[in-house]
C-alpha positions as CSV (number, residue, x, y, z in Angstrom):
1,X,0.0,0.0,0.0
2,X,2.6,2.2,0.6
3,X,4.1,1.7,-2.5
4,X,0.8,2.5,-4.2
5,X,0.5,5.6,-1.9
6,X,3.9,6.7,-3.3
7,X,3.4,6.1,-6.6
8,X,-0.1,8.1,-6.4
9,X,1.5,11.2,-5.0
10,X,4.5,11.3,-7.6
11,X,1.9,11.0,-10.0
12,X,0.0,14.1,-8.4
13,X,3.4,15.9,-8.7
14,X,4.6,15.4,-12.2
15,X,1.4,16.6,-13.1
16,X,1.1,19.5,-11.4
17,X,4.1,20.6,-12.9
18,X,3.2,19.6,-16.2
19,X,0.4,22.1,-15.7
20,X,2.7,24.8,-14.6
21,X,5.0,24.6,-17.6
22,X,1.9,24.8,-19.8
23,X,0.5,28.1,-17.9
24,X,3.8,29.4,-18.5
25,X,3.9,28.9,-22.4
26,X,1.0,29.8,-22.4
27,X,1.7,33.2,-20.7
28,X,4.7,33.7,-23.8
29,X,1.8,33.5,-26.0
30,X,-0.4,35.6,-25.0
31,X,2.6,38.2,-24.6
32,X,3.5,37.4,-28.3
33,X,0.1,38.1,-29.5
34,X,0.1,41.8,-27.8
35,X,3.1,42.7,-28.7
36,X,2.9,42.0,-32.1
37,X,-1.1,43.4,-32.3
38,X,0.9,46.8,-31.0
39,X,3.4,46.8,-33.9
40,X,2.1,48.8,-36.9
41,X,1.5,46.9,-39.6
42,X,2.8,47.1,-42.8
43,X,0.7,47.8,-46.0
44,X,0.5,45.2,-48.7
45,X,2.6,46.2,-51.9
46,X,0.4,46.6,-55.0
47,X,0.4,44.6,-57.8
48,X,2.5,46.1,-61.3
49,X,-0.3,47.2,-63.9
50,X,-1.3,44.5,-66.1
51,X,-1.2,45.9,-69.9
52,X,-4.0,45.4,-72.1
53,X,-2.9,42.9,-74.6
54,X,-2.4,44.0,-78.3
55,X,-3.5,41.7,-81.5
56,X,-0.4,41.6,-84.2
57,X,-1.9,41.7,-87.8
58,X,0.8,39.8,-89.8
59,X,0.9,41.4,-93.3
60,X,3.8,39.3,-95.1
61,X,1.7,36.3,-95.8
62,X,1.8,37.5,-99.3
63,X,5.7,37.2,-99.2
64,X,8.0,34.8,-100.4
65,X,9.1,32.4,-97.3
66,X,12.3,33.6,-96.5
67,X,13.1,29.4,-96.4
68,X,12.5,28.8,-99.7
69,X,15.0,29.6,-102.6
70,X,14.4,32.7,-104.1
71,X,13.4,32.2,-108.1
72,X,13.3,28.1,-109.6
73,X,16.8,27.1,-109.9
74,X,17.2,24.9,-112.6
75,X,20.4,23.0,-111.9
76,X,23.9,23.5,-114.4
77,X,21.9,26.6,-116.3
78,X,24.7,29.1,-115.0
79,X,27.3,30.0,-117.3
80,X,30.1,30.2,-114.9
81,X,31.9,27.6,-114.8
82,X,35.8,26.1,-114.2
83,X,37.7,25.6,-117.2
84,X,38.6,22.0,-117.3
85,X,41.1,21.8,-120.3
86,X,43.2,24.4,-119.4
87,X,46.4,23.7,-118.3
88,X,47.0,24.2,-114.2
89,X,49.7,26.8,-113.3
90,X,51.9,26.3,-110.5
91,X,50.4,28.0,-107.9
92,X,46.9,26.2,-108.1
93,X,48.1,23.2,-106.0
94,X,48.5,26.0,-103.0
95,X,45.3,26.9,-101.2
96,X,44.3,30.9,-101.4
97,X,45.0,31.2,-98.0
98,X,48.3,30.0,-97.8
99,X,49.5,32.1,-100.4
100,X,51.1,35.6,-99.3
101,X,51.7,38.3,-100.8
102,X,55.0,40.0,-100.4
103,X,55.4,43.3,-102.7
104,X,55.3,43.8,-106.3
105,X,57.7,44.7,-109.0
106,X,57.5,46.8,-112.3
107,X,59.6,45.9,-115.3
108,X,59.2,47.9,-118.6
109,X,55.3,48.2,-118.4
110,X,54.3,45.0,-116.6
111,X,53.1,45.4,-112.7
112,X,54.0,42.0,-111.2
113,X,52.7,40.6,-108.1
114,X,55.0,38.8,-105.5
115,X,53.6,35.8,-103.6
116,X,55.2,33.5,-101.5
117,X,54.0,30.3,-101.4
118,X,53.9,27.8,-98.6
119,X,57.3,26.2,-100.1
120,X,58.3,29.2,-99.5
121,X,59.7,30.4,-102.9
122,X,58.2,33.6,-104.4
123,X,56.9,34.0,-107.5
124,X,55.5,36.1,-109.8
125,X,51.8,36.6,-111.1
126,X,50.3,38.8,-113.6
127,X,46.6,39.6,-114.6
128,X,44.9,36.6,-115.9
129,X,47.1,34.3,-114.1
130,X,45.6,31.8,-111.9
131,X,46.0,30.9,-108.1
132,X,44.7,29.1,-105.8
133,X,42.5,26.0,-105.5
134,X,39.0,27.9,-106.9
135,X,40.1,28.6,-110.3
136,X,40.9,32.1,-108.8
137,X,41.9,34.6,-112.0
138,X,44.2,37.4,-111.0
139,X,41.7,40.5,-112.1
140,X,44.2,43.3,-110.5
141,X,47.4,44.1,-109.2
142,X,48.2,47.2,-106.8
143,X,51.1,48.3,-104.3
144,X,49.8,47.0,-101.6
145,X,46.6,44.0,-102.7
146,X,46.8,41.3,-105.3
147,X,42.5,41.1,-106.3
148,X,41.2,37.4,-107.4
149,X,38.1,36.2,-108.9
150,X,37.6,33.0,-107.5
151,X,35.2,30.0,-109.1
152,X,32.8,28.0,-106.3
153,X,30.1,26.0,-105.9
154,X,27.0,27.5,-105.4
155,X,25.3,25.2,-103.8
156,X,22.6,24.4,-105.8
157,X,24.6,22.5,-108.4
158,X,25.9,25.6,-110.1
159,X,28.8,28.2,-109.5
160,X,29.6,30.9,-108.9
161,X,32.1,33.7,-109.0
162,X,33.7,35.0,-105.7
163,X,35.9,38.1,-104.7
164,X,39.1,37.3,-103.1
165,X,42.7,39.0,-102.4
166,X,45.9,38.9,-101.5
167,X,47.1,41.4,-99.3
168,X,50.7,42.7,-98.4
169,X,51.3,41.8,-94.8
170,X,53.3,44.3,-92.3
């Protein structure tokens, strides 16, 4: 019995402070909810303005699609093209942009252009000769740029002529 009498009263006392430690949360609540009723509250930020949305009237339907080829290509009609029977000059096996020009030289009334090749030999071209890979044609010779129409695929099973030079490097 005693042991039961014991047992009763630690029960009574763990409870009673069980009770106390809930009064006193419950005191840090209710101090909590004052305090922050007394702050001042804050307003709530508005909201951006929300622009009227604004139709697009698309006008190019009439257009040709810029992913279709421009006019009917029919394929090989082009006139340019490489002249295969001619004989090759020497500085056709070197690629246009490995070919340099170095200066020029004037002798009676022909303007000569100096390149130096990748071998590294120079040698001397005149308009009308031809360089480079792409069937390029020397078209002009100046102090200081060597100017080359150059032969190329098109793309489209044609070709076509392309602009090139040589320019003097300092």
């Amino acid at each position: 019995m005693n042991c039961l009498r014991l047992t009763a009263r630690a029960s009574a006392g763990l409870l009673l402070l069980m009770l106390a430690a809930c009064s006193s949360r419950e005191s840090e609540l209710r101090r909590f909810i004052e305090q922050t009723q007394q702050e001042q509250a804050t307003g709530v930020v508005a909201l951006p303005e929300v622009k009227p949305y604004e139709a697009f009237a698309y006008s190019a339907q009439g257009l040709r699609s810029p992913f279709q080829p421009g006019a009917p290509v029919t394929v090989g009609t082009t006139s340019v093209r490489p002249d295969n029977h001619r004989n090759r000059e020497f500085l056709e096996q070197f690629s246009l942009d490995t070919l340099r020009m170095v200066g020029t030289l004037k002798i009676g009334n022909n303007n000569y252009g100096l390149v130096m090749a990748k071998d590294g030999l120079i040698h001397r071209v005149l308009p009308g000769n031809y360089i480079g890979q792409n069937d390029g044609r020397v078209s002009e010779i100046k102090a200081t740029k060597i100017s080359v129409i150059e032969i190329v695929p098109d793309g489209l099973g044609g070709f076509m002529e392309r602009p090139a030079a040589l320019a003097v490097n300092e």
